[in-house]
N, C-alpha and C positions, 0 to 999 in steps of 0.2 A: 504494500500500500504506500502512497507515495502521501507527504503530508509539507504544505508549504506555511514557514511556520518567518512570523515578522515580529521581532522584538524591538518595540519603539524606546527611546530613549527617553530618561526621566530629565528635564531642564536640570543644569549644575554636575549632570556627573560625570561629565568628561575624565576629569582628574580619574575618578574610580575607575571609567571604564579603560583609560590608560593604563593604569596599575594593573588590572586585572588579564590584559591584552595575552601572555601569556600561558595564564590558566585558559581562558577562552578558545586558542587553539591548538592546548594541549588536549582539552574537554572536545574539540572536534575533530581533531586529529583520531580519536578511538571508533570516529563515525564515518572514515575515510572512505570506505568501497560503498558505503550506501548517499553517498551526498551525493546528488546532481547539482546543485549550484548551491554557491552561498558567498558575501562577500556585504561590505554595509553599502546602506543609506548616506546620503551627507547634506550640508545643508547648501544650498544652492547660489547663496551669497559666499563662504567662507572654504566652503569645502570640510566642515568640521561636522565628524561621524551625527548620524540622528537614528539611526538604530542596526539593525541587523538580519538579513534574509537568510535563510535555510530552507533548499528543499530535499527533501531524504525521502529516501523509500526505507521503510520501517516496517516489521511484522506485524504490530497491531496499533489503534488510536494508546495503548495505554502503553506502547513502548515511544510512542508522540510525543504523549503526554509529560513523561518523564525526560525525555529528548531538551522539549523546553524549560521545563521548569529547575531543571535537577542543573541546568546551564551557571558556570558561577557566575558571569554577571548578572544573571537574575537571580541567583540565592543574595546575593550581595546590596541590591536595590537599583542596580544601574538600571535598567528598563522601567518603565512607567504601564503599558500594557504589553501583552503577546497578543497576537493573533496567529493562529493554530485552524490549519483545514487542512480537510482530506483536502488532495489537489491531483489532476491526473497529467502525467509528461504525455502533453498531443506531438511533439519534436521526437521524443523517443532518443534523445541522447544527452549528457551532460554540459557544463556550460566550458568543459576543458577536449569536449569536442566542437561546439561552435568554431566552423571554417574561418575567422574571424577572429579568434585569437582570443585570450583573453584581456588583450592592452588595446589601446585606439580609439579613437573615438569616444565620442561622449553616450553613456549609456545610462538606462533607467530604468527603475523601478515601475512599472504602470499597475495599478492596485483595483480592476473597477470594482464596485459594492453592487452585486443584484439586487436588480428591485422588479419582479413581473417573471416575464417568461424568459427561460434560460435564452441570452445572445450570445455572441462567437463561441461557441461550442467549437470551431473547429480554426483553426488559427488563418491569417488570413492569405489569399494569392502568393501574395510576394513577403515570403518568408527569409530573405536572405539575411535579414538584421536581427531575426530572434535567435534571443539566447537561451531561452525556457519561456516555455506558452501553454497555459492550459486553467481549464475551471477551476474555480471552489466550489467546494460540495460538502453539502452536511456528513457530520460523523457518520453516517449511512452511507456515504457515496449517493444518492440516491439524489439528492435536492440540489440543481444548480444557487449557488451563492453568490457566483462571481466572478472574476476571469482575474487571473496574475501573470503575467508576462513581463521580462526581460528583455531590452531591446538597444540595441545601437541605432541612434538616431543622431540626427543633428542639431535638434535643439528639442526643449519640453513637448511643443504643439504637433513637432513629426513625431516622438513617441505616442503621445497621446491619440495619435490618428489609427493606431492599429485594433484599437479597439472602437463597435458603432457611437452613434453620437445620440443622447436620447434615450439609451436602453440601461443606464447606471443609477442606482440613487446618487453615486459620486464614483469621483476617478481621482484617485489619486495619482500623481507623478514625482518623483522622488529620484534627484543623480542617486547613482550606482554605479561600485565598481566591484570588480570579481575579487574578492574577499581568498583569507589563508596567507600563509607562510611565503615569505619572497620567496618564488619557483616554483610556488606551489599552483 
């Protein structure tokens, strides 16, 4: 089961989530063969982290569960919320296979929030800038929630376009870069 999991940053805890920067990908380093992408958020004026993407394929919601929570920067307070979905890889590869590299280019976070009937269920034409693309789904797999993709774009509004217009309670867009260990 694959599960896309975003740990927002709590205001002020830079300092912490720098201190911690080594337990954190010693803590993901033991979830090496099941990650498909992971790498932070930052803020779009400064370039200063604003949270944290993971997506793994995991045996159950309750090896997820503990995935996020049991993470030291959030035993520690650095995050303010997680958000945790089942999520399905529609690419069928990781983001260290992306033809694309993992350097270049400005890339993002696109987060849409379902609101109606499931949209882009299936990613879109011209795929050459995704890096991971695929629904939210309830802990059932069963309920579309909402669409999460990775994307090299040119700026916010060409990320944002890969997803319809209309069919979101909201969209979030968030830089990103591929996250782990230099060389990793």
């Amino acid at each position: 089961m694959e599960f896309f999991c975003y740990h927002r940053d709590r205001p002020g805890s830079l300092a912490l989530r720098q201190e911690l920067l080594e337990d954190h990908w010693s803590y993901m380093d033991r979830y090496a063969a099941e990650m498909i992408a992971r790498g932070p958020t930052l803020s779009a004026a400064d370039g200063v982290p604003t949270g944290s993407v993971h997506i793994v394929d995991l045996a159950t919601p309750a090896a997820a569960r503990a995935f996020a929570f049991e993470e030291p920067g959030y035993q520690a307070g650095v995050y303010r919320d997680v958000l945790l979905r089942r999520w399905h890889n529609m690419l069928g590869r990781t983001m260290w296979e992306f033809p694309g590299g993992l350097t270049g280019g400005n890339r993002f976070l696109v987060l849409g929030l379902g609101s109606g009937a499931p949209a882009d269920t299936t990613p879109p034409p011209d795929r050459d800038e995704l890096i991971a693309y695929g629904p939210l789904l309830s802990d059932d797999g069963n309920t579309w929630l909402g669409t999460a993709a990775l994307v090299r774009a040119p700026n916010p509004e060409t990320a944002r376009a890969v997803l319809s217009p209309d069919r979101y309670a909201d969209i979030e867009i968030h830089p990103w870069q591929s996250g782990g260990r230099t060389g990793n």
